[in-house]
C-alpha positions as CSV (number, residue, x, y, z in Angstrom):
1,X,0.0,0.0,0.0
2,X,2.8,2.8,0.4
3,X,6.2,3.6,0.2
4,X,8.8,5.8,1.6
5,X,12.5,6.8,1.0
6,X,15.1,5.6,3.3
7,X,15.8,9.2,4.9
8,X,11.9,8.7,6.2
9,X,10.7,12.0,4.2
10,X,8.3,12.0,1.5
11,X,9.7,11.5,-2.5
12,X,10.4,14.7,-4.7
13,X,8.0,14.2,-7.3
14,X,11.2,14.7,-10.0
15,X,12.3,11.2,-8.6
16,X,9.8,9.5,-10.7
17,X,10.0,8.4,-14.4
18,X,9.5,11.4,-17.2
19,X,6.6,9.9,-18.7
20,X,4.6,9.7,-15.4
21,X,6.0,13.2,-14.5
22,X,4.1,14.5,-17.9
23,X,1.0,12.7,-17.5
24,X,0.5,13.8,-14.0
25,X,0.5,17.2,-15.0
26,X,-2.7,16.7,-17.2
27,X,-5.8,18.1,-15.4
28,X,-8.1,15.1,-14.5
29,X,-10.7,17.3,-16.4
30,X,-9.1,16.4,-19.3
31,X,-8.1,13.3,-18.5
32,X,-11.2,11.3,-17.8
33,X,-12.8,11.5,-21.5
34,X,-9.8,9.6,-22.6
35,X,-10.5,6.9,-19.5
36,X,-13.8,6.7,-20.5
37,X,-12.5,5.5,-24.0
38,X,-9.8,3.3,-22.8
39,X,-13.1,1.7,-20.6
40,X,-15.1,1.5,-23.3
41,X,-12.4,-0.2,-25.7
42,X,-11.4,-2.8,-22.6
43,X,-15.5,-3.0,-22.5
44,X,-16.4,-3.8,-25.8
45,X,-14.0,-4.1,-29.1
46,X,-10.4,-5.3,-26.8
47,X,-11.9,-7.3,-24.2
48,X,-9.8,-6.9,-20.9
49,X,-10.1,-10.5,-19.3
50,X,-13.6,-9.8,-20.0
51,X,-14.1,-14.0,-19.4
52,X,-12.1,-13.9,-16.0
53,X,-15.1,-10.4,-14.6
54,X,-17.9,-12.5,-16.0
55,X,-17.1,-15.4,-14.5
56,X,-16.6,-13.5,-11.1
57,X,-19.4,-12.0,-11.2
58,X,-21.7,-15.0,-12.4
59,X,-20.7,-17.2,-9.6
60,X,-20.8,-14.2,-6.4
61,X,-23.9,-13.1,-7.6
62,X,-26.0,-15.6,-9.3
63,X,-29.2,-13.6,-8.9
64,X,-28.5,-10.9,-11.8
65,X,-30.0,-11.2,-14.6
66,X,-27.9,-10.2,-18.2
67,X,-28.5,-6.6,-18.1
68,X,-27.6,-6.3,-14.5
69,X,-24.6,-8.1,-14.7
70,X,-23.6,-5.9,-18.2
71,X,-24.1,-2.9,-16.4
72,X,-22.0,-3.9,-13.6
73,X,-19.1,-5.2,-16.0
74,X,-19.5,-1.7,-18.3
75,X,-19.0,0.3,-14.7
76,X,-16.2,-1.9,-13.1
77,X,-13.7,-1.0,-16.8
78,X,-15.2,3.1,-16.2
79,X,-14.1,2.7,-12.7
80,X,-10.8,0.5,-13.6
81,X,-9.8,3.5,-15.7
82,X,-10.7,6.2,-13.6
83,X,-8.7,5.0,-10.6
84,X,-5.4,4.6,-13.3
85,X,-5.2,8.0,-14.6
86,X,-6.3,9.1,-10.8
87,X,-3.4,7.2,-10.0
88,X,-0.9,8.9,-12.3
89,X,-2.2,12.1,-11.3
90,X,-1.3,11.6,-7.8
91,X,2.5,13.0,-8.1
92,X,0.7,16.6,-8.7
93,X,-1.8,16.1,-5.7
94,X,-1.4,18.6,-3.4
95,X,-3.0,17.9,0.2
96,X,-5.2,20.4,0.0
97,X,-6.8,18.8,-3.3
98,X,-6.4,15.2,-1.5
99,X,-8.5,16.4,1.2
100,X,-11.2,17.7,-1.0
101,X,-11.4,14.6,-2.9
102,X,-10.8,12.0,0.0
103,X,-12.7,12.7,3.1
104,X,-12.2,10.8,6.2
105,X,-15.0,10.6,7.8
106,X,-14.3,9.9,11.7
107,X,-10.6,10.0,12.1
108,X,-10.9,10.9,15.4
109,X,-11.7,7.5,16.2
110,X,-8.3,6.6,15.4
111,X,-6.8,9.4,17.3
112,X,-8.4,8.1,20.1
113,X,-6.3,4.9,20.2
114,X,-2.9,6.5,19.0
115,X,-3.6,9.1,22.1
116,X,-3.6,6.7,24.4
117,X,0.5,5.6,23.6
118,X,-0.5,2.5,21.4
119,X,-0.6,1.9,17.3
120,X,-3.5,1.0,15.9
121,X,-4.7,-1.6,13.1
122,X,-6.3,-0.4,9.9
123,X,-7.3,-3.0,7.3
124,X,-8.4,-1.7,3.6
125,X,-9.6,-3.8,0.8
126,X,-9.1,-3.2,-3.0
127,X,-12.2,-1.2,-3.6
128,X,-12.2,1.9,-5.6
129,X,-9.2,4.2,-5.7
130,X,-7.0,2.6,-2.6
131,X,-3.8,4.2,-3.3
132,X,-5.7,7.5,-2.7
133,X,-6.9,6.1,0.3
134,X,-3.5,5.5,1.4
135,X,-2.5,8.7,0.5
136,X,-5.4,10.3,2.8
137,X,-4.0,8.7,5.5
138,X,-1.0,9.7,5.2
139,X,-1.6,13.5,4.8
140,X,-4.7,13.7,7.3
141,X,-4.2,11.2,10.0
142,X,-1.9,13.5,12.0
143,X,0.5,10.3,12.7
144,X,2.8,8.3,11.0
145,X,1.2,5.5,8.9
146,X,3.1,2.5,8.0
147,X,1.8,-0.2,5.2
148,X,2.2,-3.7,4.5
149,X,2.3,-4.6,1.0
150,X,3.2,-7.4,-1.4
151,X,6.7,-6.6,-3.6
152,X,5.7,-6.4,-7.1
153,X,7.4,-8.9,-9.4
154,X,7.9,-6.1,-11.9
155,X,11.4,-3.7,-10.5
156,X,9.7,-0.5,-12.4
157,X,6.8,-1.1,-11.8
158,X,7.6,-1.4,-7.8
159,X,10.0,1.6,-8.2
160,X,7.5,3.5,-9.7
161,X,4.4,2.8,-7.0
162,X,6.5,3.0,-3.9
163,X,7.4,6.5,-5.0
164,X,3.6,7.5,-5.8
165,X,2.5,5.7,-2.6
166,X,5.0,7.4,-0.1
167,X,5.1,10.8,-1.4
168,X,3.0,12.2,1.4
169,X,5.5,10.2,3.9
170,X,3.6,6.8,4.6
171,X,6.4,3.9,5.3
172,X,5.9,0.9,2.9
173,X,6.9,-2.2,5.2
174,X,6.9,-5.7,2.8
175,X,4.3,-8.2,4.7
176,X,7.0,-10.5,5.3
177,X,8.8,-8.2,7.6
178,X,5.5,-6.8,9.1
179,X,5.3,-8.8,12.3
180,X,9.3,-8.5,12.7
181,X,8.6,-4.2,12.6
182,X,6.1,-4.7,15.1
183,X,8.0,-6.5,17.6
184,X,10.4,-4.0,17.5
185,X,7.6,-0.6,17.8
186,X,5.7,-2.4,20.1
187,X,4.9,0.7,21.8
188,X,5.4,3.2,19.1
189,X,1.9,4.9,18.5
190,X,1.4,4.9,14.7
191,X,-1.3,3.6,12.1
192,X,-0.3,0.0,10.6
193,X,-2.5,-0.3,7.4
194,X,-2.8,-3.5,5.4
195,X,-5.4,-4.5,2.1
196,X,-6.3,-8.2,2.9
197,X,-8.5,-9.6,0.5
198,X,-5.7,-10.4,-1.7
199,X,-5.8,-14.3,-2.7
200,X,-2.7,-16.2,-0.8
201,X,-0.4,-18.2,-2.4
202,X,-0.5,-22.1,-2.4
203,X,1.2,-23.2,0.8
204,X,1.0,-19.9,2.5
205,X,-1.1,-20.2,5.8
206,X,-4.4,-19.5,5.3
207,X,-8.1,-19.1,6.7
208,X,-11.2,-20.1,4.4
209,X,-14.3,-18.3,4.8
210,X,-17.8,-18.1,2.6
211,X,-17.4,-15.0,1.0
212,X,-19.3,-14.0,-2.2
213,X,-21.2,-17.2,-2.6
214,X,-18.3,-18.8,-2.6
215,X,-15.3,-20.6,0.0
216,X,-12.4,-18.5,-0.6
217,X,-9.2,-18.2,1.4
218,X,-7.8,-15.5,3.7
219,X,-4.7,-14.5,4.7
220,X,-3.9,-15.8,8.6
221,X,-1.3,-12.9,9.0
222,X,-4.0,-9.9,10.4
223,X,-5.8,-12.5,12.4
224,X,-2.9,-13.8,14.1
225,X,-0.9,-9.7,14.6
226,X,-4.3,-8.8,15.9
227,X,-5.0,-11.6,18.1
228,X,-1.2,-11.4,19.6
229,X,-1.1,-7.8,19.8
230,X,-4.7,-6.6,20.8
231,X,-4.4,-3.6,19.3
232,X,-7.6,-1.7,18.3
233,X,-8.7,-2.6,14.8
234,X,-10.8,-0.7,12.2
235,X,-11.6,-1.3,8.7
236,X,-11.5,1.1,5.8
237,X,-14.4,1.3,4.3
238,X,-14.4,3.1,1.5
239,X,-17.1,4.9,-1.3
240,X,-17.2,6.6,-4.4
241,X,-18.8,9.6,-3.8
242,X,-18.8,11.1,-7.5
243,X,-16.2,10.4,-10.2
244,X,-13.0,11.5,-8.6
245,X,-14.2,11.9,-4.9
246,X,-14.3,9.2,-2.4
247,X,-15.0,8.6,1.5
248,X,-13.3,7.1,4.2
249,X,-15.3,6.0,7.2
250,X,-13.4,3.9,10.3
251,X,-15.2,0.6,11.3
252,X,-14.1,-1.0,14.4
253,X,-13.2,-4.6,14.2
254,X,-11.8,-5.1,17.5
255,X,-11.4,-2.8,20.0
256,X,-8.2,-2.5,22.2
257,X,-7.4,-6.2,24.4
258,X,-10.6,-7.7,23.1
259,X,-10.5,-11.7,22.8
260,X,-11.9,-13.6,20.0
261,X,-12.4,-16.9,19.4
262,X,-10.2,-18.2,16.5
263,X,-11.4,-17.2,13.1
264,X,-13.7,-14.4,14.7
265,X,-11.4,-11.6,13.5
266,X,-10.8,-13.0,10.0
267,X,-14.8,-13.3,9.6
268,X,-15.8,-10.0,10.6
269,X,-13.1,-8.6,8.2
270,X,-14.6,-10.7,5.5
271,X,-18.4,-9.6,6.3
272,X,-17.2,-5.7,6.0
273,X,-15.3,-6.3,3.0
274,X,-18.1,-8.4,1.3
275,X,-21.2,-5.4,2.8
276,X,-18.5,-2.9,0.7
277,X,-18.6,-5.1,-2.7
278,X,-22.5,-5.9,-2.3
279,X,-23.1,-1.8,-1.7
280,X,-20.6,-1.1,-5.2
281,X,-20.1,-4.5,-6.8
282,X,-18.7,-2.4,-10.0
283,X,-15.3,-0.7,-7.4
284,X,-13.8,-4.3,-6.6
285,X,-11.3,-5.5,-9.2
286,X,-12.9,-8.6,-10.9
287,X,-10.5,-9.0,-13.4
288,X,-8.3,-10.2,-10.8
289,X,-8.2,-14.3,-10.7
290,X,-9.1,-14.2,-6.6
291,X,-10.2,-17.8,-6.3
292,X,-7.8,-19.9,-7.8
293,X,-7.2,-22.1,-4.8
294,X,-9.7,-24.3,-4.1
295,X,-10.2,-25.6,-0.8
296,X,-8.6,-28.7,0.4
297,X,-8.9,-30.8,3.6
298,X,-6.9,-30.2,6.7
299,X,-6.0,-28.4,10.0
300,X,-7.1,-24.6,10.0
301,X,-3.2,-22.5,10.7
302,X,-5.9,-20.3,12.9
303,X,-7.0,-22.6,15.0
């Protein structure tokens, strides 16, 4: 989710490569005809994994009829496209504009927790534009906000998002070294944010769960930080308000030293995350292959 350079301040927006440089100075006013064209041909004459959002879409929500399933599918490439030019445009963002176009509702929940001397756990989901989300938190939380994220495969293409992502000074942390960062601020108040509907890998531990009409797999790694640390948890839910303007409200998950049965944390994450899809089905990414594991007998890691 973010990113940061190694003298903790946030990126010079020169760092990054000239041709994001020039397309971040083009006004999102003038930008968004041309998404709506890119959506349109990824809709309809060049097919973006059109067979893989079907598919998605056909088994989580079997109900739909045709036309309401084509109108989800025509929205989901309007909103895929948005959010990438929104995305390029985010090395010109100043925090003024952020704050008009990302509002956090109730961040004084949040400050709440931090006030009291401890971090605090914020779990996101990949619906609508969450690398502005990130970047929300980062100017407007009035702490310091480290992220968990997975490496890319691609170099540039890592480069290139962990300067976008850590220009307003959030701290990218890779998820394997997560826990080992927390051990050593135990005590450090600070926001630790993490998108965890992401598929795991085969052989990684994992939690399943029926989520979208459908047993799908969890990651065990928030359950098991939350559960050992007890630190207050909330989930980012997040809405497109118009085209270009989202909200940010604070859900608690688990408040500070609460104990759950196993599972208990990974569920209520899952019911949040799944309310958010059914409310705006079209902001999730369903080009992405998210069930590829299938579920196979044996002894819950959670448990």
């Amino acid at each position: 989710m973010a990113a940061f350079s190694l003298d903790n301040q946030p990126m010079a927006p020169g760092s990054s490569s000239p041709w994001i440089r020039v397309f971040s100075r083009v006004p999102l006013a003038l930008s968004y005809p041309f998404a709506r064209w890119v959506a349109w041909c990824a809709w309809k004459p060049f097919p973006y994994r059109r067979h893989v959002v079907e598919g998605n879409l056909k088994a989580s929500f079997p109900e739909w009829d045709d036309a309401r399933r084509e109108t989800v599918i025509r929205d989901y490439y309007r909103g895929f496209a948005d959010v990438f030019i929104e995305v390029l445009r985010s090395l010109r963002l100043s925090r003024e504009e952020l704050a008009r176009r990302v509002i956090l509702k109730n961040p004084e929940v949040v400050r709440e927790e931090t006030a009291r001397g401890k971090p605090v756990f914020l779990l996101g989901a990949h619906q609508c534009n969450w690398e502005w989300m990130l970047l929300a938190l980062s100017a407007q939380l009035d702490m310091p906000v480290d992220a968990a994220y997975k490496p890319l495969t691609d170099s540039w293409a890592e480069t290139e998002l962990r300067k976008l992502r850590s220009r307003l000074g959030a701290r990218m942390i890779p998820a394997p070294d997560l826990l080992g960062d927390i051990i050593k601020q135990r005590n450090a108040p600070r926001a630790i944010a993490v998108l965890a509907d992401q598929e795991p890998k085969k052989g990684e531990r994992l939690h399943w769960l029926s989520f979208l009409n459908r047993e799908t797999a969890f990651y065990v790694g928030p359950e098991q930080i939350a559960r050992s640390t007890r630190y207050p948890a909330f989930f980012l839910a997040i809405k497109r308000i118009s085209r270009g303007h989202y909200e940010v409200e604070f859900v608690r998950i688990a408040t500070a030293g609460e104990q759950m049965a196993p599972g208990e944390f990974t569920a209520r994450y899952a019911r949040l995350v799944e309310d958010q899809i059914r409310a705006a089905p079209a902001d999730w990414p369903w080009s992405h292959k998210r069930w590829k594991l299938k579920k196979e007998t044996g002894p819950d890691p959670i448990r």
